[in-house]
ChimeraX commands (.cxc) that place a marker at each C-alpha (Angstrom):
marker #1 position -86.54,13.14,19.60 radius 0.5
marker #1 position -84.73,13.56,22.84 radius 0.5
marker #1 position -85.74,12.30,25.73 radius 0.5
marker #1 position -86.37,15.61,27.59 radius 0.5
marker #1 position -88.93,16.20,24.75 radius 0.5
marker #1 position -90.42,13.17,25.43 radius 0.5
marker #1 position -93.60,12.24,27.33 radius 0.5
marker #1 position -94.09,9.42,30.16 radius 0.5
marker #1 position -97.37,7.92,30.01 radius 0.5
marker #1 position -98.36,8.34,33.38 radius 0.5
marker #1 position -97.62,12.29,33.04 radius 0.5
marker #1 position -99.85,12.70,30.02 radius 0.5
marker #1 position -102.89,10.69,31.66 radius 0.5
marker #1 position -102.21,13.12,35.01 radius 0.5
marker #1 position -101.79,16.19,33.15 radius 0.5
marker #1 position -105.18,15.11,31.32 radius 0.5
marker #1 position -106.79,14.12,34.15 radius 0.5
marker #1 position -106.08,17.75,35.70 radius 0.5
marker #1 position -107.17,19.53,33.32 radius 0.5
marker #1 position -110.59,17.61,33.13 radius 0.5
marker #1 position -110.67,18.42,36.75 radius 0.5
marker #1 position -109.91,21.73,37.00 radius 0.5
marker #1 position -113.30,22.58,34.45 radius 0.5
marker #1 position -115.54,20.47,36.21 radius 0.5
marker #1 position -114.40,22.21,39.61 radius 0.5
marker #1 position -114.29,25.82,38.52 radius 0.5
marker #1 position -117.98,24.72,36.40 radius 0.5
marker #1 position -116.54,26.42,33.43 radius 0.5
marker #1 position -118.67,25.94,30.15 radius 0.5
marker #1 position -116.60,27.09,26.78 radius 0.5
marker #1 position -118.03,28.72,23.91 radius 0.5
marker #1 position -118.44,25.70,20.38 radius 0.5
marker #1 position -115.02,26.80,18.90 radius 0.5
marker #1 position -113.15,26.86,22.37 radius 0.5
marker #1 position -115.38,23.43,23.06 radius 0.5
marker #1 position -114.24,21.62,19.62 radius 0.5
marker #1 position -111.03,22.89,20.04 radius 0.5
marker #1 position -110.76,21.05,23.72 radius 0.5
marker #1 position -112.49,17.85,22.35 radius 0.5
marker #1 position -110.67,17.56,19.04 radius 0.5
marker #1 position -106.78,17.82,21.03 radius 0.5
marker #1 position -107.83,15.46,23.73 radius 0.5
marker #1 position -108.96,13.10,21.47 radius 0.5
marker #1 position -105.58,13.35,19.47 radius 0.5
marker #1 position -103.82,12.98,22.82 radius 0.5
marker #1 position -105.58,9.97,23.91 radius 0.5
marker #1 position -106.05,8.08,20.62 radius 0.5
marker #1 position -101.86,8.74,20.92 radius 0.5
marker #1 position -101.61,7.09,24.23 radius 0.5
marker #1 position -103.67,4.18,22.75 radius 0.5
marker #1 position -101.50,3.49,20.31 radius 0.5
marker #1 position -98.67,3.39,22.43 radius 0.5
marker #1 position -97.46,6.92,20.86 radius 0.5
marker #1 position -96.47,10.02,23.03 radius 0.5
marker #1 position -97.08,13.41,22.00 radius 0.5
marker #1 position -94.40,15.65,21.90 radius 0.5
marker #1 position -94.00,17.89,25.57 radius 0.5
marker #1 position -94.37,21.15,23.28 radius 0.5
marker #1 position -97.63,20.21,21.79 radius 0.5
marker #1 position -98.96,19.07,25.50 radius 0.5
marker #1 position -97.58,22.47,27.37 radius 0.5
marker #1 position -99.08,24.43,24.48 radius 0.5
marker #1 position -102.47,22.75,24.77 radius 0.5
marker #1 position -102.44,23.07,28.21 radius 0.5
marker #1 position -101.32,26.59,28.29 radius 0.5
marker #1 position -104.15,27.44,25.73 radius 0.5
marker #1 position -107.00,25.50,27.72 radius 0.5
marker #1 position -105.65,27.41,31.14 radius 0.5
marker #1 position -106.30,30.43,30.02 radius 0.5
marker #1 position -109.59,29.52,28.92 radius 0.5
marker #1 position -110.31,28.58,32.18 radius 0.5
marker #1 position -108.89,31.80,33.78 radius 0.5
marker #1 position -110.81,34.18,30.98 radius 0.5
marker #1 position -114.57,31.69,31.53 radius 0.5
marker #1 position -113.93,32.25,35.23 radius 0.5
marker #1 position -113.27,35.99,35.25 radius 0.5
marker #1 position -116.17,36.61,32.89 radius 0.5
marker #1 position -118.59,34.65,34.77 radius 0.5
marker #1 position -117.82,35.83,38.03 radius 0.5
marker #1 position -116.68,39.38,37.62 radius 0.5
marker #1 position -118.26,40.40,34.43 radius 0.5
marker #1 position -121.42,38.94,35.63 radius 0.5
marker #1 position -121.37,40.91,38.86 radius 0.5
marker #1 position -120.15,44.29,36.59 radius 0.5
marker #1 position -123.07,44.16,34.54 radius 0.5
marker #1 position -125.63,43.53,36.96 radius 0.5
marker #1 position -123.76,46.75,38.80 radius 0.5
marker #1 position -124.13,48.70,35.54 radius 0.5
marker #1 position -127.60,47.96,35.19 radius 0.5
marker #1 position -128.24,49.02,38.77 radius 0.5
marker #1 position -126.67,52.43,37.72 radius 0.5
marker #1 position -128.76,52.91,34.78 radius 0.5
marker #1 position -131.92,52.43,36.43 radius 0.5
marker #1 position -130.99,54.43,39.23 radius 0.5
marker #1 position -130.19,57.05,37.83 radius 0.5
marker #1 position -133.15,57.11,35.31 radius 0.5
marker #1 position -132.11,56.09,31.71 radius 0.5
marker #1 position -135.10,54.17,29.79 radius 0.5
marker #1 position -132.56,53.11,26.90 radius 0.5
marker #1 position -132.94,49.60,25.64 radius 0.5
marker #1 position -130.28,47.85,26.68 radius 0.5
marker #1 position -128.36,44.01,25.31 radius 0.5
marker #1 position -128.96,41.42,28.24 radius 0.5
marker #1 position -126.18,40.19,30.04 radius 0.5
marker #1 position -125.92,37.16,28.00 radius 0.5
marker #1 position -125.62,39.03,24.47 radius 0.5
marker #1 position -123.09,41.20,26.32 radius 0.5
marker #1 position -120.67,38.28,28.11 radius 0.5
marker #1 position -120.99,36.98,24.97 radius 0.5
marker #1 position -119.80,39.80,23.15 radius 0.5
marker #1 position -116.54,40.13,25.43 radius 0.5
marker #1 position -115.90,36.22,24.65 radius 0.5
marker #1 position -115.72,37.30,21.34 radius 0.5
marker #1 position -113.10,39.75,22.11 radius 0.5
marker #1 position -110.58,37.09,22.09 radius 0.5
marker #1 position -108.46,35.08,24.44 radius 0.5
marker #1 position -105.49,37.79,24.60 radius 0.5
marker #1 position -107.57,40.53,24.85 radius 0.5
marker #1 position -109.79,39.00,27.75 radius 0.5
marker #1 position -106.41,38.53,29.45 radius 0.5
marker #1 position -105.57,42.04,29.06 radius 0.5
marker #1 position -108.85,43.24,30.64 radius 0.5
marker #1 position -108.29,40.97,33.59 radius 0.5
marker #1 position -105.30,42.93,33.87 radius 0.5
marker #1 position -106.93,46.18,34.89 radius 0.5
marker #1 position -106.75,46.94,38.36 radius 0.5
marker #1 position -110.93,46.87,38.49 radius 0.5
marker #1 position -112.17,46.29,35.46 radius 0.5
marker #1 position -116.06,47.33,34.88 radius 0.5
marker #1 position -118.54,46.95,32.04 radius 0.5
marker #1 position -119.81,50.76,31.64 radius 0.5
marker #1 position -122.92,51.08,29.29 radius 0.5
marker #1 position -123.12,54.46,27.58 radius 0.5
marker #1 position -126.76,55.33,26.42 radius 0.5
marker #1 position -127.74,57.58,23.70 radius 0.5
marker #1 position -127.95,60.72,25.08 radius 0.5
marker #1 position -126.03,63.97,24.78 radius 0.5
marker #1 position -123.62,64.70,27.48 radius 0.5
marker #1 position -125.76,67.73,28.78 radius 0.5
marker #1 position -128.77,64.87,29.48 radius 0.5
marker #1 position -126.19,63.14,31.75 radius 0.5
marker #1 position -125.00,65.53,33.74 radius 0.5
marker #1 position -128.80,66.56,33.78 radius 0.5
marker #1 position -129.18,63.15,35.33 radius 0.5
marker #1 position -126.21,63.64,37.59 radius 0.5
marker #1 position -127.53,66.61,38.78 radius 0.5
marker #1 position -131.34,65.87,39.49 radius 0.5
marker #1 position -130.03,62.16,40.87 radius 0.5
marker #1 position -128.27,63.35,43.92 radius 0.5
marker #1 position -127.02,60.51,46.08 radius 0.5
marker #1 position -126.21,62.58,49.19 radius 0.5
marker #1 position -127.09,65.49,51.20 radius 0.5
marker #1 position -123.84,67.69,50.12 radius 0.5
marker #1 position -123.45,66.74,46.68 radius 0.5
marker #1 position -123.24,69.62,44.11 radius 0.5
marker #1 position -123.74,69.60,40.48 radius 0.5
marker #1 position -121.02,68.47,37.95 radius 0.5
marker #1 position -118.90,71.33,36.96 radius 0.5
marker #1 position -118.05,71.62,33.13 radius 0.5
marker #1 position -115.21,74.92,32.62 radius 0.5
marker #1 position -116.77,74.20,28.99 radius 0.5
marker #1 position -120.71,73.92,27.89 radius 0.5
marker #1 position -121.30,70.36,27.56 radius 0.5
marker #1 position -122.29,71.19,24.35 radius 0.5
marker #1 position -118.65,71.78,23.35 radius 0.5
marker #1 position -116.77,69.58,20.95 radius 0.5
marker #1 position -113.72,69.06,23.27 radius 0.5
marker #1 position -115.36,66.31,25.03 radius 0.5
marker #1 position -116.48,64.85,22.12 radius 0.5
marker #1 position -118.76,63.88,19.35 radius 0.5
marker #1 position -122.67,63.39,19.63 radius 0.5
marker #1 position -123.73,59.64,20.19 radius 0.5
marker #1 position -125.27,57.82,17.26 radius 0.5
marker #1 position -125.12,54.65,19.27 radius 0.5
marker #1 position -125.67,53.09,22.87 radius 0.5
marker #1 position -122.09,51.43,23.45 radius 0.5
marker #1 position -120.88,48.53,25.74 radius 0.5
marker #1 position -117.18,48.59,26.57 radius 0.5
marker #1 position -115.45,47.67,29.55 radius 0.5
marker #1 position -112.87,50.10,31.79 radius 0.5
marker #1 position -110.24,50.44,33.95 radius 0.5
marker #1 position -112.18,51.47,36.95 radius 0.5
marker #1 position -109.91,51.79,39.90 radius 0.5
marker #1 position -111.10,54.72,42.06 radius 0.5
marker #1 position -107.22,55.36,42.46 radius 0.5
marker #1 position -104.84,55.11,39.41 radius 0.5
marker #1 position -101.97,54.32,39.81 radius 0.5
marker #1 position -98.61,56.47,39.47 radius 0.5
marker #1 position -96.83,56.67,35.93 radius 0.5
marker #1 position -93.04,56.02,36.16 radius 0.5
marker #1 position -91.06,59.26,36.60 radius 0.5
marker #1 position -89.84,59.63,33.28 radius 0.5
marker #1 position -94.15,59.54,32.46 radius 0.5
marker #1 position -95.33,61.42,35.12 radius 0.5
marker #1 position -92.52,64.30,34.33 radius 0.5
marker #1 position -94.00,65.22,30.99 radius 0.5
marker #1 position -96.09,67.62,30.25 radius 0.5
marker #1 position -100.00,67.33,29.95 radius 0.5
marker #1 position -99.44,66.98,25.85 radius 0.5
marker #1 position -96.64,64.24,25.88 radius 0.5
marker #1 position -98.30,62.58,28.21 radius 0.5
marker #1 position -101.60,62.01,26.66 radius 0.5
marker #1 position -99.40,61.03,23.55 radius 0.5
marker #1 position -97.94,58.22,25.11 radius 0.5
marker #1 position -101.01,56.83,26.98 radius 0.5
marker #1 position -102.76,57.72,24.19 radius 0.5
marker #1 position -100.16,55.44,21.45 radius 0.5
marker #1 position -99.70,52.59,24.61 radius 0.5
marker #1 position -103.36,52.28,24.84 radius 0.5
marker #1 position -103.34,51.91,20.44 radius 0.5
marker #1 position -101.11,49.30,20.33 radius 0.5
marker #1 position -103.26,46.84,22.90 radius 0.5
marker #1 position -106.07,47.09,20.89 radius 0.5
marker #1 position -107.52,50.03,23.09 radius 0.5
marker #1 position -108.53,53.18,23.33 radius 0.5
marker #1 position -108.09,56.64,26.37 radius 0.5
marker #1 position -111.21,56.55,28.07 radius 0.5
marker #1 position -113.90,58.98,26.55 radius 0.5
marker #1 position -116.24,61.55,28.35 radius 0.5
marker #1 position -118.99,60.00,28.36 radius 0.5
marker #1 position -117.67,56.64,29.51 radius 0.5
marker #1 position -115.64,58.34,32.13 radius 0.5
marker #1 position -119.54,60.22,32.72 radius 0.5
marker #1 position -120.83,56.63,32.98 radius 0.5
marker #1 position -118.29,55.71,35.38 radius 0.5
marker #1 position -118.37,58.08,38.31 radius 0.5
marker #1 position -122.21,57.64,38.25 radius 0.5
marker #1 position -121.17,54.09,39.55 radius 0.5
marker #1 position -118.74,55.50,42.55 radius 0.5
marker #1 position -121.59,58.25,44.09 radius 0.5
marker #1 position -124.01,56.14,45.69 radius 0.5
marker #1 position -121.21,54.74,47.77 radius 0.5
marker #1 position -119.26,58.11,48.86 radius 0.5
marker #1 position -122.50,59.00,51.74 radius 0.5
marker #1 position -122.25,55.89,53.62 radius 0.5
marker #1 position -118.45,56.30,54.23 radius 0.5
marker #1 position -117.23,60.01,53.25 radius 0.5
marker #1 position -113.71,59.44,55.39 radius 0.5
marker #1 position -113.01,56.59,52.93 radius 0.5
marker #1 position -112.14,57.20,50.03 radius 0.5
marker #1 position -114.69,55.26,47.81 radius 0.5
marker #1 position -115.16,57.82,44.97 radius 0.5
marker #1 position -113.43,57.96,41.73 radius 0.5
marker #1 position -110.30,60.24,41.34 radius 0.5
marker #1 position -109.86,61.43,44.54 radius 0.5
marker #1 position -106.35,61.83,44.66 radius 0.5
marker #1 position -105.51,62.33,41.30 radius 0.5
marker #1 position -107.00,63.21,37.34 radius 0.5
marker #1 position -108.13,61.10,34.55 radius 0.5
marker #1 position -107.16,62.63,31.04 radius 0.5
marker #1 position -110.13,62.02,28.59 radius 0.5
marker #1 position -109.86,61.23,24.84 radius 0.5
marker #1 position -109.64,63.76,22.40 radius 0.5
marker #1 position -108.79,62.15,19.27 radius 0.5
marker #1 position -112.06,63.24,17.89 radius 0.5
marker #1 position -110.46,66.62,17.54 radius 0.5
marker #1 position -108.65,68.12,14.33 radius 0.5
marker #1 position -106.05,70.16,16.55 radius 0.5
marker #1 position -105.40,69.13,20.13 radius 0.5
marker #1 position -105.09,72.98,21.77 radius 0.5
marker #1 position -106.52,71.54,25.16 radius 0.5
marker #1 position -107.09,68.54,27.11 radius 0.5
marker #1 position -109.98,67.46,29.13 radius 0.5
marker #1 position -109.65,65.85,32.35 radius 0.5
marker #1 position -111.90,65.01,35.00 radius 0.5
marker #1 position -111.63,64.38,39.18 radius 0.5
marker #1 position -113.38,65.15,42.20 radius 0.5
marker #1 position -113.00,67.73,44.41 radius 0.5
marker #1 position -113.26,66.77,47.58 radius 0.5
marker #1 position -113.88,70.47,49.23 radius 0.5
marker #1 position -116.51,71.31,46.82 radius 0.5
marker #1 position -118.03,68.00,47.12 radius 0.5
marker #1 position -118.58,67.96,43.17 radius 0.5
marker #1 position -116.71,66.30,39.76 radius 0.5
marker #1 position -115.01,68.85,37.63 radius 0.5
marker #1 position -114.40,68.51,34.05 radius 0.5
marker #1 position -111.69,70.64,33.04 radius 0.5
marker #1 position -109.26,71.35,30.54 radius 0.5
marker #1 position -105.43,72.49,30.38 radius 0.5
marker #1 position -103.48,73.72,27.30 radius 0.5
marker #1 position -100.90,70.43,26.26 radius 0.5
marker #1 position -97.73,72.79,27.54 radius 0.5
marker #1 position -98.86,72.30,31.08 radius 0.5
marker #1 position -97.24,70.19,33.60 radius 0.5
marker #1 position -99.71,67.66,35.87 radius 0.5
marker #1 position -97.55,65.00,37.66 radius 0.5
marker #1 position -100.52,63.40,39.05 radius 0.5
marker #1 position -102.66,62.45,35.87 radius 0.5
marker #1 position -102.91,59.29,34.43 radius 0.5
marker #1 position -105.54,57.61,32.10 radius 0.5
marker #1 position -107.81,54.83,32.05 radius 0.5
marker #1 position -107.74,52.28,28.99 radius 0.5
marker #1 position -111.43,51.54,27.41 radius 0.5
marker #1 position -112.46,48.01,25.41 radius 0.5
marker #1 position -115.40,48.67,23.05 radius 0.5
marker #1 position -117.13,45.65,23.25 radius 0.5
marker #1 position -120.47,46.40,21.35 radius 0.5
marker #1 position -123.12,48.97,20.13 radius 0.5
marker #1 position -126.46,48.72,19.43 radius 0.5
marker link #1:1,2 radius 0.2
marker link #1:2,3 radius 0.2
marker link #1:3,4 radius 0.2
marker link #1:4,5 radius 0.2
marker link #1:5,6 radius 0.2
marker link #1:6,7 radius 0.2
marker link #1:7,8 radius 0.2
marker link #1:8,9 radius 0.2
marker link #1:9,10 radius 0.2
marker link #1:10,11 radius 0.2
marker link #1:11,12 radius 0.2
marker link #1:12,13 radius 0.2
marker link #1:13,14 radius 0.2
marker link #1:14,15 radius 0.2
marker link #1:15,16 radius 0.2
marker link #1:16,17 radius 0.2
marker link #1:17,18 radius 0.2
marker link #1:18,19 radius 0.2
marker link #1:19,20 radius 0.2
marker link #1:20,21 radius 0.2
marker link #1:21,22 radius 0.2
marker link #1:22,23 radius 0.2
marker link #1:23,24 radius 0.2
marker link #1:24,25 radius 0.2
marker link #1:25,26 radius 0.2
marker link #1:26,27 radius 0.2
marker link #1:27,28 radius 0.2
marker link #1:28,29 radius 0.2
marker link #1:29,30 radius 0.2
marker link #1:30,31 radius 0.2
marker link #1:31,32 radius 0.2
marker link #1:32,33 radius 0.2
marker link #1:33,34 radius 0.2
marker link #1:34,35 radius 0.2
marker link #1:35,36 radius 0.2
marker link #1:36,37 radius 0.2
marker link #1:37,38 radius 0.2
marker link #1:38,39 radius 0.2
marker link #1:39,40 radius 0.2
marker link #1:40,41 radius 0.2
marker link #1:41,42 radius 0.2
marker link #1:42,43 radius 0.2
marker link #1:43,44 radius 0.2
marker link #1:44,45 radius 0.2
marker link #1:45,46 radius 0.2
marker link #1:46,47 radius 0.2
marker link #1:47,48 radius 0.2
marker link #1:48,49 radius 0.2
marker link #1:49,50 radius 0.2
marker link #1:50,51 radius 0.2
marker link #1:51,52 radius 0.2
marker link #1:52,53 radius 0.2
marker link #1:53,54 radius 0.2
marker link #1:54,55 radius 0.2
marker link #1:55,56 radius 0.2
marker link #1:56,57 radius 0.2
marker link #1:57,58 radius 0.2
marker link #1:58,59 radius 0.2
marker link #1:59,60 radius 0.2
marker link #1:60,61 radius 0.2
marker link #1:61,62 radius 0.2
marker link #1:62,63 radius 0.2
marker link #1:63,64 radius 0.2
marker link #1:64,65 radius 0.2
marker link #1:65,66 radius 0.2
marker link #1:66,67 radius 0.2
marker link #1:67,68 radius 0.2
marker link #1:68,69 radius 0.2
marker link #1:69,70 radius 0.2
marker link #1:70,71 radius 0.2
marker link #1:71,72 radius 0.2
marker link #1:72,73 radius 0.2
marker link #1:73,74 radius 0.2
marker link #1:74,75 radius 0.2
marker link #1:75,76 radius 0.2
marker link #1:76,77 radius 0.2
marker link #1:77,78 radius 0.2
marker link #1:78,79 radius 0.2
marker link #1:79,80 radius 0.2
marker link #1:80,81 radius 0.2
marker link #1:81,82 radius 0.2
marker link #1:82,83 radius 0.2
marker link #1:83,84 radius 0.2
marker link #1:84,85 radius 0.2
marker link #1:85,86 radius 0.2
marker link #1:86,87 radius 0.2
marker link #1:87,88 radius 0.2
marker link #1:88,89 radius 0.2
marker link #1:89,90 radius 0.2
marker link #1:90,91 radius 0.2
marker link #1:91,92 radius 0.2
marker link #1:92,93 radius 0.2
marker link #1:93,94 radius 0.2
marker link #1:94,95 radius 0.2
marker link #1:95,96 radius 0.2
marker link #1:96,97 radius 0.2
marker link #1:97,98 radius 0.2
marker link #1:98,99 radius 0.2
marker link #1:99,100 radius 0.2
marker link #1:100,101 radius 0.2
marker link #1:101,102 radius 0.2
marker link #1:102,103 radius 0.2
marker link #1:103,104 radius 0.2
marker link #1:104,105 radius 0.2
marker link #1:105,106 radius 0.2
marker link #1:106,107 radius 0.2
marker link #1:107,108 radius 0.2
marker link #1:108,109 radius 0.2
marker link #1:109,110 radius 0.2
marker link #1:110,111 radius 0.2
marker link #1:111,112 radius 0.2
marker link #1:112,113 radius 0.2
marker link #1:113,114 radius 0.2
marker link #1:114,115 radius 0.2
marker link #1:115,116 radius 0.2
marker link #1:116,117 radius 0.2
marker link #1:117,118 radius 0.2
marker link #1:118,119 radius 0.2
marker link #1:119,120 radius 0.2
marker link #1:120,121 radius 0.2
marker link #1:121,122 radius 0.2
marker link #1:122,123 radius 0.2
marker link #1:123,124 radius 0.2
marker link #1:124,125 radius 0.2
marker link #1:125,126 radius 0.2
marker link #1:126,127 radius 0.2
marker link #1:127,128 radius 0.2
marker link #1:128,129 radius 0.2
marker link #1:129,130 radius 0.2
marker link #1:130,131 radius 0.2
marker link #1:131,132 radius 0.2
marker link #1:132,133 radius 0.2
marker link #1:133,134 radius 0.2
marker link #1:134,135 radius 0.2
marker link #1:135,136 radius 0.2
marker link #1:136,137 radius 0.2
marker link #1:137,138 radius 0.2
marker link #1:138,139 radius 0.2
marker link #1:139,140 radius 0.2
marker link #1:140,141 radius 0.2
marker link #1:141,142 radius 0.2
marker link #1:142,143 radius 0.2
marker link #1:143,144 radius 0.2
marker link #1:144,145 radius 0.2
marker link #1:145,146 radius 0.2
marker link #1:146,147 radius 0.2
marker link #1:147,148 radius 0.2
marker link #1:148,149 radius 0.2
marker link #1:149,150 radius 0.2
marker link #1:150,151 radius 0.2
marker link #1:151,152 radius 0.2
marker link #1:152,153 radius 0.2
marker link #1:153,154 radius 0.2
marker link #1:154,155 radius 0.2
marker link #1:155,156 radius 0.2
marker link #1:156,157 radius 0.2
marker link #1:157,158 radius 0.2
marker link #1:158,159 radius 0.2
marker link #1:159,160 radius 0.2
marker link #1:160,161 radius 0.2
marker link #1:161,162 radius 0.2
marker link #1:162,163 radius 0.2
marker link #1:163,164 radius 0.2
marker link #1:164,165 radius 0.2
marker link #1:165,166 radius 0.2
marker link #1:166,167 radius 0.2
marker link #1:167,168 radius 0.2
marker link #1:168,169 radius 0.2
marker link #1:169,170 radius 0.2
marker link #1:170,171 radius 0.2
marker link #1:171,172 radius 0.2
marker link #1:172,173 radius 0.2
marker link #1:173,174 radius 0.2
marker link #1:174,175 radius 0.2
marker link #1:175,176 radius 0.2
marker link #1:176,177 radius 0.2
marker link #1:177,178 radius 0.2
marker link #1:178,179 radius 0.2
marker link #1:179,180 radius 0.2
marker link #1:180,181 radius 0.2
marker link #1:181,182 radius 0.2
marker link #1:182,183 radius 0.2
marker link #1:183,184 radius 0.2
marker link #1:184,185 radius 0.2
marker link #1:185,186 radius 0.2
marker link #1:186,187 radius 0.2
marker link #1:187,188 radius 0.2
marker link #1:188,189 radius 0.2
marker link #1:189,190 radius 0.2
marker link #1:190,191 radius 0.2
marker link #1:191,192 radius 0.2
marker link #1:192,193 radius 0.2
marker link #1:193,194 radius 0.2
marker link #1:194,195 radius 0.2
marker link #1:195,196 radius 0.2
marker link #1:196,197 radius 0.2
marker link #1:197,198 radius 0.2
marker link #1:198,199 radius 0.2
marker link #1:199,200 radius 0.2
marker link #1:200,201 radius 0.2
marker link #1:201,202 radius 0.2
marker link #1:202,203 radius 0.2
marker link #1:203,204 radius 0.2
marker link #1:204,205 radius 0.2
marker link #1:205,206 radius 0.2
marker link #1:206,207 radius 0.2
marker link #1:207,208 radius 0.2
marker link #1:208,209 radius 0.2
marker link #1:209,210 radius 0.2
marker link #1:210,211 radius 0.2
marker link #1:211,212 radius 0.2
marker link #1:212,213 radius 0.2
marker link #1:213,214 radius 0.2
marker link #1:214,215 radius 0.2
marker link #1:215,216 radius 0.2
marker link #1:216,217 radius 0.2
marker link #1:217,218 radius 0.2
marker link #1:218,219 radius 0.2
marker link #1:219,220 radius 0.2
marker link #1:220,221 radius 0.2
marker link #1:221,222 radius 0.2
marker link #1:222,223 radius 0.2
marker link #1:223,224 radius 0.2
marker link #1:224,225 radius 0.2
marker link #1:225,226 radius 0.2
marker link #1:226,227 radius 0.2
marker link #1:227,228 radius 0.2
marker link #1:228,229 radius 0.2
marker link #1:229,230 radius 0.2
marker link #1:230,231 radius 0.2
marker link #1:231,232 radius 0.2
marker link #1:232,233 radius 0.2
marker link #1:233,234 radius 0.2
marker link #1:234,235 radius 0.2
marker link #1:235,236 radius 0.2
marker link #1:236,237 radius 0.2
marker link #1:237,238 radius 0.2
marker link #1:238,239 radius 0.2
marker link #1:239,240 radius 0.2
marker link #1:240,241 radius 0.2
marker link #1:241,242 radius 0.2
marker link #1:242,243 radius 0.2
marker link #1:243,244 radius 0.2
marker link #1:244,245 radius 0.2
marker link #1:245,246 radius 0.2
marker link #1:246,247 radius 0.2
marker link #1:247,248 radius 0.2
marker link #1:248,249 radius 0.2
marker link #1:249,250 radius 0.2
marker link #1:250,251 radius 0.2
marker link #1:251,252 radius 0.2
marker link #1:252,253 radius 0.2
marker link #1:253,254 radius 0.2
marker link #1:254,255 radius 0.2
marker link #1:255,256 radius 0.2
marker link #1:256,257 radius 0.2
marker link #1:257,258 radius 0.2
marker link #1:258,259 radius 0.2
marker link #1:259,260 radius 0.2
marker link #1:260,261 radius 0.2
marker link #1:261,262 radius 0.2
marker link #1:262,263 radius 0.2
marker link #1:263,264 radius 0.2
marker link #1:264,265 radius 0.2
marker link #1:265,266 radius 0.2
marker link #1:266,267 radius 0.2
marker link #1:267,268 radius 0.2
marker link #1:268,269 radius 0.2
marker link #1:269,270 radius 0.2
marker link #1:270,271 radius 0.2
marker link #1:271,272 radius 0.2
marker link #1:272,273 radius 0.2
marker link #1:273,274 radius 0.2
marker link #1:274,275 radius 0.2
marker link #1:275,276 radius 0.2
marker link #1:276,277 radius 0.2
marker link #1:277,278 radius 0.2
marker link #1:278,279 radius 0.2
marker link #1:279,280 radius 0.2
marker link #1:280,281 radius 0.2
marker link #1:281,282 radius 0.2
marker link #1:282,283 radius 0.2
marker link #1:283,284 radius 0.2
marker link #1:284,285 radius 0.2
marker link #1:285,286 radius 0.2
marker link #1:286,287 radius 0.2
marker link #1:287,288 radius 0.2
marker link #1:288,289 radius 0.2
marker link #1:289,290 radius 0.2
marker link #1:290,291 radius 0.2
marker link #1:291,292 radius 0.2
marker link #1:292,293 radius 0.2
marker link #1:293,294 radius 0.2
marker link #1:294,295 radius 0.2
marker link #1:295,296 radius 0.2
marker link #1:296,297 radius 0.2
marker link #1:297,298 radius 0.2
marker link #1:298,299 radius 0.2
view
């Protein structure tokens, strides 16, 4: 072994001694498998040192690396997944839905179980937000929506197709937890993205979003979602605190046999309302991007 691949004693017992540090300061508690998988390699590494042994630098950085993002994914779900669910629930009451819902335990649990890599793609949303979907058609939200309104000038969601119609999707058989991006701005595709037209571009978002394990944000989340924004937008309407202001979200479709349009959602600031609407894939939309959805449970 090389001496570059070799550990000092006194780095190993500091390196240790940080990490040990660093839970007890940031108060982190593991799941059991995360928990015997943090006992079981610092016992190795210290039962090394006592033997006069040295682990190799590789093994160390690798446990270290492992047990740091740990700590980064227990921080971020405690803190901001907490604070997202206790936001969602405020929705949901506010706005009237009696569903039985999973406590915020069952659900932070749930996203643990999601997976280290995963977790660390979520925390890589620009806002990311639990959204609860309830069991109810999409025609009993925007009922909600409508009969709910959170300021003076507000007008009734606009749907260029009855709710009732399959392009925004299939009929729930299931209340669902997943978390979104939620940035109330998205931000701009590169120009060889944004150039395409409405079609190719929900192909590609739709295939990038596939191959991290996600999926294009659906009606009904995206329904969810915008629910959260509206309380806000009367306490500060030259701000711009409401979702899709300035530019479109594209909605899933991949419930559909043959993609001959392709729903999208924003608000419209003169009108003061959200409008779902829906473009043939030949048209050409600089502006729209998509938001990336984790399912994270149903009940």
């Amino acid at each position: 072994m090389t001496e570059q691949n070799k550990l000092q004693p006194a780095e190993l017992k500091d390196q240790l001694a940080e990490i040990t540090e660093t839970m007890q300061r940031e108060r982190v508690e593991f799941s059991p498998e995360i928990q015997k998988y943090f006992d079981e390699e610092m016992a190795r590494f210290t039962e090394l040192m006592a033997n006069g042994q040295m682990p190799i630098k590789k093994d160390l950085d690798e446990f270290i690396g492992k047990i740091k993002l740990y700590v980064e994914n227990e921080k971020f779900i405690q803190r901001d997944m907490s604070k997202s669910y206790d936001e969602m629930v405020y929705t949901l009451n506010s706005y009237g839905y009696k569903d039985k819902r999973p406590d915020k335990e069952t659900v932070l649990n749930a996203i643990r179980e999601l997976g280290p890599e995963m977790i660390q793609n979520i925390r890589g949303f620009i806002w990311p937000k639990i959204i609860m979907t309830p069991k109810v058609t999409l025609a009993s939200m925007k009922a909600k929506i409508d009969n709910n309104k959170k300021f003076p000038d507000q007008k009734d969601v606009f749907f260029q197709e009855t709710p009732l119609s399959e392009l925004w999707g299939n009929q729930p058989d299931a209340f669902t937890v997943s978390v979104v991006e939620g940035a109330i701005t998205l931000p701009q595709l590169p120009s060889d993205i944004r150039n395409l037209t409405l079609g190719e571009k929900y192909q590609y978002l739709y295939e990038d979003y596939k191959k991290r394990g996600m999926k294009m944000i659906s009606t009904r989340e995206y329904m969810m979602l915008l629910q959260q924004f509206l309380p806000t937008y009367r306490f500060s309407k030259n701000k711009i605190n409401v979702l899709d202001f300035y530019d479109a979200t594209i909605l899933n479709c991949d419930h559909l046999k043959e993609i001959e349009m392709i729903p999208y959602g924003f608000w419209h600031p003169e009108d003061e309302k959200y409008k779902l609407l829906r473009d043939p894939p030949q048209t050409q939309e600089e502006s729209f991007n998509s938001r990336p959805s984790v399912k994270v449970m149903e009940i």
